[in-house]
N, C-alpha and C positions, 0 to 999 in steps of 0.2 A: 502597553509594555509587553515584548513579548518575555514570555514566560522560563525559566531553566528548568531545564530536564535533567534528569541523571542517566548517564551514559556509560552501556553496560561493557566487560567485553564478552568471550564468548563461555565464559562459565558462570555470566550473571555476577559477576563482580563490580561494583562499579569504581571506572575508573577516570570520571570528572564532570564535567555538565557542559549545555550546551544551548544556547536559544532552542523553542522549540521551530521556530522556521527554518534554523542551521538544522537542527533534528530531523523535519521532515524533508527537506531541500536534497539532503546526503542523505537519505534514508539511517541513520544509525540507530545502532542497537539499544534501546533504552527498554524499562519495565513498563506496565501497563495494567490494568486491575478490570476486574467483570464481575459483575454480582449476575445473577441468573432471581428472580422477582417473582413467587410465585403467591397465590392467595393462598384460604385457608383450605377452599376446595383443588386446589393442586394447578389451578390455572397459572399462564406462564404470562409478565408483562411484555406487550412490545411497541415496540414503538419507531417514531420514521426521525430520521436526522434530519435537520434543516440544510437548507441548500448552501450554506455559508460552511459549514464544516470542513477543515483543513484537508482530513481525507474520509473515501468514501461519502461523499453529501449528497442529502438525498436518501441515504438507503435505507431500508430496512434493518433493527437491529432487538435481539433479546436479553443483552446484556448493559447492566450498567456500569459507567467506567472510563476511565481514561489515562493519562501519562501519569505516572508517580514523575511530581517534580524533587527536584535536587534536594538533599538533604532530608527529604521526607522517609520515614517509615512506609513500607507497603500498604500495611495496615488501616493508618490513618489517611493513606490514599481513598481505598477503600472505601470508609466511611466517609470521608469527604466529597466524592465523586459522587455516590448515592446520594448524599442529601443536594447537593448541589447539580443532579442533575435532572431527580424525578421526587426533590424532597421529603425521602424518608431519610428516619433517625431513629436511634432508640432499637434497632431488630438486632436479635440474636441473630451475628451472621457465622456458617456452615461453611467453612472448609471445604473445597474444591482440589482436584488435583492441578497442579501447575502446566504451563505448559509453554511452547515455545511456538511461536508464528514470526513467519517471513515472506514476502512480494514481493514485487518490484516497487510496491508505495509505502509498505512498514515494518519495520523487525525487531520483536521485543519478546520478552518471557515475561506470561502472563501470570497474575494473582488470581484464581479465583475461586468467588464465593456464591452461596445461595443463602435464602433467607424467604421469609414468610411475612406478607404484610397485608394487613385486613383494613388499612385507612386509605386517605385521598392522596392523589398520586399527582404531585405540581411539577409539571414542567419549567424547566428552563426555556425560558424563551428563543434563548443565543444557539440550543444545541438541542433541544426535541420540540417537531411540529407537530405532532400526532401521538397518539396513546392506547391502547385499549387490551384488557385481558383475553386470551387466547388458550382453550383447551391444548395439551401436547400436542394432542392428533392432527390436529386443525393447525398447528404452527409447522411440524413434520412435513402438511401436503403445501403450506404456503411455500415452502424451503424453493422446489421450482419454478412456482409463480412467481413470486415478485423478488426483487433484487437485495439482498439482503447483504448485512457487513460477511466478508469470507473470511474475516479472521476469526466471528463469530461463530460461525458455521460450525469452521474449521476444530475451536478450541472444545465449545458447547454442544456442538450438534449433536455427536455420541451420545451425548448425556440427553437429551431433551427426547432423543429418536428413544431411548431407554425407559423412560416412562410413558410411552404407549403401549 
């Protein structure tokens, strides 16, 4: 079944919903959420998206997260996204400043958050093939090796390049 989005306009209002295949198909403006995963000694999670993924598949990514569907809270996007995508629950998540990303493949204003988590990190099968903790520094010099999400970069980067 495909899934309803909440469809924003351009002051993040939202003003109706939308399949998400109609959502990515027209590119439209919806919200989106990102938790940034770090442990207790300050390493940052990342991990690789499956090649099935609607956009971006394949890539490289250090946030978790995805569409706030219709009638959801951000919030509860949020938490829901994290546990359902690298199975945590339970964390005091931190406030992120918001932000706004647009491509030619997606355009949304993002939620985001960080948080601290010292247990086992369960992938989603359907949407992470890969996992592993990762020093700032060491995710900073990855940024032009390997192909990474550029909304991520984009929103996170700033911040992630900030702690080294």
């Amino acid at each position: 079944m495909d899934e309803m989005v909440a469809i924003l306009d351009e002051d993040n209002h939202v003003t109706g919903s939308a399949p998400r295949s109609v959502m990515r198909r027209d590119n439209l403006r919806h919200s989106a959420t990102g938790v940034l995963v770090r442990n207790p000694i300050g390493d940052i999670y990342v991990h690789r998206r499956t090649p099935t993924k609607d956009v971006y598949p394949g890539r490289y990514d250090f946030a978790a997260g995805g569409v706030v569907a219709a009638g959801e809270e951000p919030f509860h996007a949020v938490v829901r996204e994290l546990d359902e995508e690298l199975g945590i629950s339970g964390v005091e998540l931190t406030r992120l400043p918001e932000g706004d990303y647009a491509d030619d493949h997606t355009r949304y204003h993002a939620y985001l958050y960080s948080c601290v988590w010292d247990g086992p990190v369960r992938h989603q099968p359907e949407e992470v093939e890969w996992g592993a903790w990762m020093s700032p520094a060491d995710l900073v010099a990855k940024f032009d090796e390997w192909s990474f999400m550029p909304d991520t970069v984009g929103l996170l980067g700033p911040y992630v390049r900030s702690l080294v």
